[in-house]
C-alpha positions as CSV (number, residue, x, y, z in Angstrom):
1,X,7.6,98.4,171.1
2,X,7.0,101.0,173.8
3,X,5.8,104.3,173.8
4,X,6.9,106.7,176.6
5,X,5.6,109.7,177.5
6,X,7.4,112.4,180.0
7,X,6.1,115.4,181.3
8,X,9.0,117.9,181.5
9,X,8.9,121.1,182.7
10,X,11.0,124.5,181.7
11,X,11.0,123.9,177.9
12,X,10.2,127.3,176.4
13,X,10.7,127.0,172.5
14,X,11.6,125.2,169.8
15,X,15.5,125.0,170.5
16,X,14.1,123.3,174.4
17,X,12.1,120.8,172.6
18,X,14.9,120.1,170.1
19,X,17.7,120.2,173.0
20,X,15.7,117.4,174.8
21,X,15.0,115.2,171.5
22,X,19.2,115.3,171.1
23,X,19.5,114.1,174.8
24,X,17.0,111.7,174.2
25,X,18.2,110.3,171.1
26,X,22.1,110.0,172.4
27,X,20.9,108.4,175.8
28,X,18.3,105.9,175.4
29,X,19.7,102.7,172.6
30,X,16.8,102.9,169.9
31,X,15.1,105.8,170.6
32,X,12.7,106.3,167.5
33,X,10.0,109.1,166.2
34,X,11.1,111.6,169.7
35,X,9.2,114.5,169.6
36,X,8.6,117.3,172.1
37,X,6.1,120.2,172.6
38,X,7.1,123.2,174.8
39,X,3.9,123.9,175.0
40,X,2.0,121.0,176.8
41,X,5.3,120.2,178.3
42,X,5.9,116.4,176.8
43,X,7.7,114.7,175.1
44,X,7.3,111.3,173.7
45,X,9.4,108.5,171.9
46,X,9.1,104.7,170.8
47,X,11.5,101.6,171.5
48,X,12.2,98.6,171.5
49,X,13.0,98.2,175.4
50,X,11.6,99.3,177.7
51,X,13.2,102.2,179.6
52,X,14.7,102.7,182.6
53,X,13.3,105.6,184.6
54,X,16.2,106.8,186.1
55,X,18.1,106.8,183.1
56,X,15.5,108.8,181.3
57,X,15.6,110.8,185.0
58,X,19.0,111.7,184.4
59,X,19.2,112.4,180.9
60,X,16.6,115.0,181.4
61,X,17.7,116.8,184.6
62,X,21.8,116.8,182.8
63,X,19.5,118.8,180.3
64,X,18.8,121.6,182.7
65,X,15.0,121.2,182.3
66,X,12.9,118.9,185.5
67,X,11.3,116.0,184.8
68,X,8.0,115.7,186.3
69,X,6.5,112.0,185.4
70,X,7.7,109.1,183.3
71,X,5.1,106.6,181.7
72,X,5.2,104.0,179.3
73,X,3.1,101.2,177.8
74,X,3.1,99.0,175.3
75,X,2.6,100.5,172.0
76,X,-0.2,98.2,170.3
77,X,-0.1,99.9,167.0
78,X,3.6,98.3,166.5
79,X,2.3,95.2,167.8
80,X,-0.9,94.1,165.6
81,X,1.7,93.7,162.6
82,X,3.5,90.8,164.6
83,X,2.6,87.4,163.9
């Protein structure tokens, strides 16, 4: 698994963080547990894949809203139940 983490910038309120969880969740195959914050400007998800950048680039900037930076890393908490 794979958690990412963008920094996004313009999300205002609930309905921004909501309107960028949809985009995520239709975009990116197996998107899980999305979740935004207007207020520190993030938003996060876990997958199987990794993600492409530009893909997640696009997604975001069809939103309206600018995407700023694009991280992900292994998630190890998904992992250590993996034999």
């Amino acid at each position: 698994m794979y958690k990412t983490t963008m920094k996004i910038d313009g999300m205002m309120c609930g309905m921004c963080e909501a309107h960028i969880n949809d985009a995520i969740r239709s975009a990116i195959p197996g998107a899980k547990k999305v979740k935004s914050s207007h207020g520190n400007g993030e938003c996060s998800f876990v997958s199987e894949n990794k993600p492409e950048e530009a893909k997640i680039r696009e997604v975001i900037e069809k939103t309206g809203y600018t995407l700023i930076s694009v991280s992900s890393e292994i998630s190890e908490k998904r992992l250590w139940g993996r034999k």
